[in-house]
BALUM-618830 format. One record per atom (N, C-alpha, C): residue in one letter; x, y, z. Coordinates in steps of 0.02 Angstrom, whole numbers, padded with zeros to 5 digits, always signed. Layout:
aXYZ/...
This chain:
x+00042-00059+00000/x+00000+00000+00000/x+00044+00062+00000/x+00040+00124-00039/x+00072+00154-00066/x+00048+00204-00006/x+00029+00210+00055/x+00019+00262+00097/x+00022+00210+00147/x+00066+00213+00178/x+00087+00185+00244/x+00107+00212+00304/x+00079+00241+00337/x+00098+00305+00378/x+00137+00265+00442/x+00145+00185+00434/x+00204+00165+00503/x+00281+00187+00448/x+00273+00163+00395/x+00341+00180+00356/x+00361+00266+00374/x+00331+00322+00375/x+00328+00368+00386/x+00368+00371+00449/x+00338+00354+00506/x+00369+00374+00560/x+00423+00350+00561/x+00428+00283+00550/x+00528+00251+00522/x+00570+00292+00481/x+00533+00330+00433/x+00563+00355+00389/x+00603+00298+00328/x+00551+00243+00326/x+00578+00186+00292/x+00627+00179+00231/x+00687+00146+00207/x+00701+00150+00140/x+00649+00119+00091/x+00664+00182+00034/x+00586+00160-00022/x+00566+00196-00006/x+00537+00246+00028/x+00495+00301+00044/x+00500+00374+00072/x+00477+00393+00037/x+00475+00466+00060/x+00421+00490+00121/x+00401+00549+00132/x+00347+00563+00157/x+00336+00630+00151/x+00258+00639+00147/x+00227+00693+00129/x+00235+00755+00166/x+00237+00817+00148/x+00281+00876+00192/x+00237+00876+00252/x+00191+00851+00274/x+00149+00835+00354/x+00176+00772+00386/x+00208+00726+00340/x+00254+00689+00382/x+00183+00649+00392/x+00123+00635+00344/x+00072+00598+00379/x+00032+00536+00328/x+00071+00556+00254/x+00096+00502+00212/x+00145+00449+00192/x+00151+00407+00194/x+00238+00370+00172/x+00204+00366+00065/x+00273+00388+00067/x+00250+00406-00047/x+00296+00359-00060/x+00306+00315-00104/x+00360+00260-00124/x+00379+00302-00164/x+00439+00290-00170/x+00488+00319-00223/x+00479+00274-00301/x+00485+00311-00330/x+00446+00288-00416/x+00504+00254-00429/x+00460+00214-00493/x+00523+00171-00530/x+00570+00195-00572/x+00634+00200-00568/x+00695+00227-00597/x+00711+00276-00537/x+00685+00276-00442/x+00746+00311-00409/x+00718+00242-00383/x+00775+00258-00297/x+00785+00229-00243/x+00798+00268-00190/x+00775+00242-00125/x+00798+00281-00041/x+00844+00236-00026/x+00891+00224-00016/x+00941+00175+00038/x+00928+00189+00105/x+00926+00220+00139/x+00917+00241+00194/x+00866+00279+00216/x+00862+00256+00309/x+00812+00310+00337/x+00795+00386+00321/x+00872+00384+00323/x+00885+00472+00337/x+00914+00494+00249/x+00882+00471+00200/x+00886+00516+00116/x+00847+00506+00105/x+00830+00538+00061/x+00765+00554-00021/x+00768+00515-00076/x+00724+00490-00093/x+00733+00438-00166/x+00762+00534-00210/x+00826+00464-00240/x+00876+00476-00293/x+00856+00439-00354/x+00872+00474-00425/x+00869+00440-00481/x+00915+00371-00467/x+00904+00361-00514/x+00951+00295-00536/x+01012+00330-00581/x+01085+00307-00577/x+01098+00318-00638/x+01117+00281-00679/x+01140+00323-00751/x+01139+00275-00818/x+01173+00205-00811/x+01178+00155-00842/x+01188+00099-00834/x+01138+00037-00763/x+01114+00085-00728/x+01074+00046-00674/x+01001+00053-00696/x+00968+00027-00661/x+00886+00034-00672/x+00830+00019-00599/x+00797+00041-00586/x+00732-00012-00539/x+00664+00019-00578/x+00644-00043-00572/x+00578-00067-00619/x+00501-00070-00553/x+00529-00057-00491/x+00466-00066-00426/x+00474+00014-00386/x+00394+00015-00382/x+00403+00063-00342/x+00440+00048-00272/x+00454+00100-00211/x+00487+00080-00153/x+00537+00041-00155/x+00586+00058-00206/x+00650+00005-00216/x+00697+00058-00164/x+00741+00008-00148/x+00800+00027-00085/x+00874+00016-00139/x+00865+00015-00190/x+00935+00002-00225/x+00920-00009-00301/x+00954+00032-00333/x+00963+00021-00413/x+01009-00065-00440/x+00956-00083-00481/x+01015-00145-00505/x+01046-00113-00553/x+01117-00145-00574/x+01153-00122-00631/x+01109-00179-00682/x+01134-00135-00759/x+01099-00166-00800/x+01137-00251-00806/x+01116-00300-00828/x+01153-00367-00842/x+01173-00365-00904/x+01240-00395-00920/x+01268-00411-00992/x+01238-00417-01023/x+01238-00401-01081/x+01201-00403-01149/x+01161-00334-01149/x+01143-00290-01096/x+01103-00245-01087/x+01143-00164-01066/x+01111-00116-01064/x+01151-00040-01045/x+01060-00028-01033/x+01088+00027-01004/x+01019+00114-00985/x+01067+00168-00977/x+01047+00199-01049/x+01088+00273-01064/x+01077+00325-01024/x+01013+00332-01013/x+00971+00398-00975/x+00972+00353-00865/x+00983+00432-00817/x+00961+00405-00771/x+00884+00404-00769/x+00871+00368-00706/x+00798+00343-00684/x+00762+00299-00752/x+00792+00258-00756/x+00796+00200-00794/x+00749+00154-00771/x+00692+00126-00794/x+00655+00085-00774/x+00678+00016-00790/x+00708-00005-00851/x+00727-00046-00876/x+00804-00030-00915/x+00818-00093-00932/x+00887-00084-00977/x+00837-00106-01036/x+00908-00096-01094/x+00882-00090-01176/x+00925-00154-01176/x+00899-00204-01226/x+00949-00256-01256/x+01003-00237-01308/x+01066-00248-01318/x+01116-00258-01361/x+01065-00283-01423/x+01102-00239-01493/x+01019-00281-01552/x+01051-00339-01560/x+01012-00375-01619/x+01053-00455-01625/x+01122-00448-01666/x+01148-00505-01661/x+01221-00498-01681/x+01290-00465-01654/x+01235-00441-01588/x+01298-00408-01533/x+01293-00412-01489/x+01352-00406-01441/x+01351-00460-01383/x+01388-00390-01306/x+01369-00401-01258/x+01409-00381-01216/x+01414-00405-01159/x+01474-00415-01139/x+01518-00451-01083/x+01487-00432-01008/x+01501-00350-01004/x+01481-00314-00941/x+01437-00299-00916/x+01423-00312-00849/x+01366-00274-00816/x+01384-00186-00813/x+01305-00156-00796/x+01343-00086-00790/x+01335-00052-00851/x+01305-00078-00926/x+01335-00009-00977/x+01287+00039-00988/x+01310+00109-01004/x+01266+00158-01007/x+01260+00156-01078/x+01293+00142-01131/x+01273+00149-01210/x+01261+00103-01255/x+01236+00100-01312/x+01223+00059-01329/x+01305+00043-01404/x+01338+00101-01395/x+01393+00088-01416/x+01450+00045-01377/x+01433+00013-01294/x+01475-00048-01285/x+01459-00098-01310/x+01399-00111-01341/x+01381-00184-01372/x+01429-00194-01445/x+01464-00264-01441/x+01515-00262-01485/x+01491-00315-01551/x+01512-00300-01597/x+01478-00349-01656/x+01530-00405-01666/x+01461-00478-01677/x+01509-00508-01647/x+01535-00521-01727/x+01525-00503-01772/x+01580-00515-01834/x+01648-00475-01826/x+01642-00433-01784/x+01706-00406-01774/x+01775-00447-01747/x+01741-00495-01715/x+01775-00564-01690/x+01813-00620-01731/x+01742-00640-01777/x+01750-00690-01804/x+01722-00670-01870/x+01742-00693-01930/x+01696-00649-01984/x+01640-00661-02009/x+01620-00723-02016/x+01569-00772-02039/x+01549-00821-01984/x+01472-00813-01992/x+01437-00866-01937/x+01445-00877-01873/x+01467-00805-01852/x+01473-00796-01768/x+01409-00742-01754/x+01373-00764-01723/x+01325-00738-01710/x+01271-00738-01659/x+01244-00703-01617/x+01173-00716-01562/x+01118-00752-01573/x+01073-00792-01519/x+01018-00802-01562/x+00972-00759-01547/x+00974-00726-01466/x+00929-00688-01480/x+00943-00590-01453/x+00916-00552-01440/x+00952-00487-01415/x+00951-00487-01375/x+01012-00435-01327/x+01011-00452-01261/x+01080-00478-01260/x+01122-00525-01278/x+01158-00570-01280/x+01254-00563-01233/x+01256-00596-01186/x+01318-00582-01184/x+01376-00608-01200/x+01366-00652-01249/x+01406-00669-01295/x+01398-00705-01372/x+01437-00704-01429/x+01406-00763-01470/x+01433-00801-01479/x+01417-00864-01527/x+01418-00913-01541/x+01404-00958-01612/x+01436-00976-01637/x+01439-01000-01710/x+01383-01007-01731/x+01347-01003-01772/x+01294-01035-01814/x+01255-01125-01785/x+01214-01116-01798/x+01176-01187-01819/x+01201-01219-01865/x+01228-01266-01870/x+01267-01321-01921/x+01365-01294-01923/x+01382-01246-01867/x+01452-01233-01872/x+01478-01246-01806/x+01538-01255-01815/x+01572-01283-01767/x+01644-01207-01755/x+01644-01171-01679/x+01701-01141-01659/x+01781-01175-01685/x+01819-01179-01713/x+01900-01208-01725/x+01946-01161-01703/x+01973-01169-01659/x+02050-01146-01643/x+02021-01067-01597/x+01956-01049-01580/x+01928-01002-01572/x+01946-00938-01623/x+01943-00971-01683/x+01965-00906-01730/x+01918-00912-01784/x+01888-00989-01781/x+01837-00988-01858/x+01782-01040-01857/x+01715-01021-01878/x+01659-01046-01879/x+01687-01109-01941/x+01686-01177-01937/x+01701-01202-01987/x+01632-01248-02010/x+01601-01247-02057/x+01556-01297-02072/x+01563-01369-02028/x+01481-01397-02009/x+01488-01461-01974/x+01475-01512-02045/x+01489-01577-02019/x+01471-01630-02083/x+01426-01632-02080/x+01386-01646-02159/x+01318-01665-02153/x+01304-01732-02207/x+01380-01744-02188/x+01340-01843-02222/x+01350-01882-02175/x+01345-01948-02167/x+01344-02000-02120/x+01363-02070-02164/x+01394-02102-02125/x+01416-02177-02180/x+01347-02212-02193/x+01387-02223-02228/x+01318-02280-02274/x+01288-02307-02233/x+01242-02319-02244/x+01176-02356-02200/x+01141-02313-02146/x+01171-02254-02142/x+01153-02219-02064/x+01118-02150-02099/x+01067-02113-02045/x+01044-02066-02078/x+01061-02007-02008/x+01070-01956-02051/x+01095-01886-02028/x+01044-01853-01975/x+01047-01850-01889/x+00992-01817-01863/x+01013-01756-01807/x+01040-01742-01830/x+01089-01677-01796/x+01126-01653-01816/x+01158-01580-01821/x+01200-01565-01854/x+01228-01489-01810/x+01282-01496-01764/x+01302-01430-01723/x+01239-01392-01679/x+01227-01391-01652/x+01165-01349-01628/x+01240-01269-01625/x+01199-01207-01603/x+01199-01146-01588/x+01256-01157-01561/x+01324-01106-01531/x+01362-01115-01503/x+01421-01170-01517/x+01422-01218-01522/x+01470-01281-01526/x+01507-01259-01560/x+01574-01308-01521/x+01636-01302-01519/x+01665-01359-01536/x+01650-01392-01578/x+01673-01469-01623/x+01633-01490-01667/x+01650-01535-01705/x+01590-01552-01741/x+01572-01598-01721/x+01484-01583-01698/x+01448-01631-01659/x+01391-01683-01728/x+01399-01688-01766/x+01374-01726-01826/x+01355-01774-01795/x+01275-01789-01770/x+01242-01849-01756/x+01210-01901-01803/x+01241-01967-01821/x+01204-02000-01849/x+01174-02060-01828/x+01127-02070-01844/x+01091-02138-01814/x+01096-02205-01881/
């Protein structure tokens, strides 16, 4: 309940109170109170809170930034780029992941904090997406072929 007048007399973190001191007001989403004795503060860039009466900004998670303070949310990295760090304020730390590798290194979805070869490719020497096999010896039929990520060639045949 967004009027709590025991939080008031605590002077609770998450809340403010009304200049009669006879409301408790939660602090909106994108600040925070840490303490008894401060005022909800923005958030800043790279952090976010998404609840009212939050006591602490999260930093954004890898794959993600919040440029602007009082951040309700972070923005995803778009697809094909990846980021390592918690914490970013731009969307210029998200790194492409062809910049890495040149062909068939890639996310599957946005957001991502890292990538990973193609569907049907296999990581080699961590320098190159190399095609997986896609025949099988005679008599046997082909039912897998590298999933996302992999790092050998995983060529399943039955």
């Amino acid at each position: 309940n967004p009027s709590n007048p025991t939080a008031c007399l605590s002077c609770a973190p998450g809340y403010t109170c009304s200049i009669n001191e006879d409301l408790a007001i939660p602090c909106a989403p994108g600040s925070y109170k840490p303490t008894p004795a401060s005022v909800c503060v923005t958030c800043k860039p790279g952090t976010y809170s998404s609840a009212y009466a939050s006591t602490v900004c999260q930093l954004c998670a890898p794959g993600t930034y919040a440029s602007n303070s009082n951040s309700t949310y972070c923005t995803n990295c778009s697809l094909n780029t990846y980021l390592p760090l918690s914490g970013s304020t731009t969307s210029n730390d998200c790194i492409s992941c062809k910049s890495i590798i040149l062909s068939n290194f890639v996310t599957l979805t946005t957001g991502a904090a890292s990538c990973g070869c193609a569907s049907g490719y296999y990581l080699s020497n961590n320098t190159y997406c190399l095609q997986c096999k896609t025949a099988c010896p005679a008599n046997a039929t082909l039912t897998g072929s590298c999933p996302f990520g992999s790092t050998k060639d995983t060529t399943l045949c039955t």
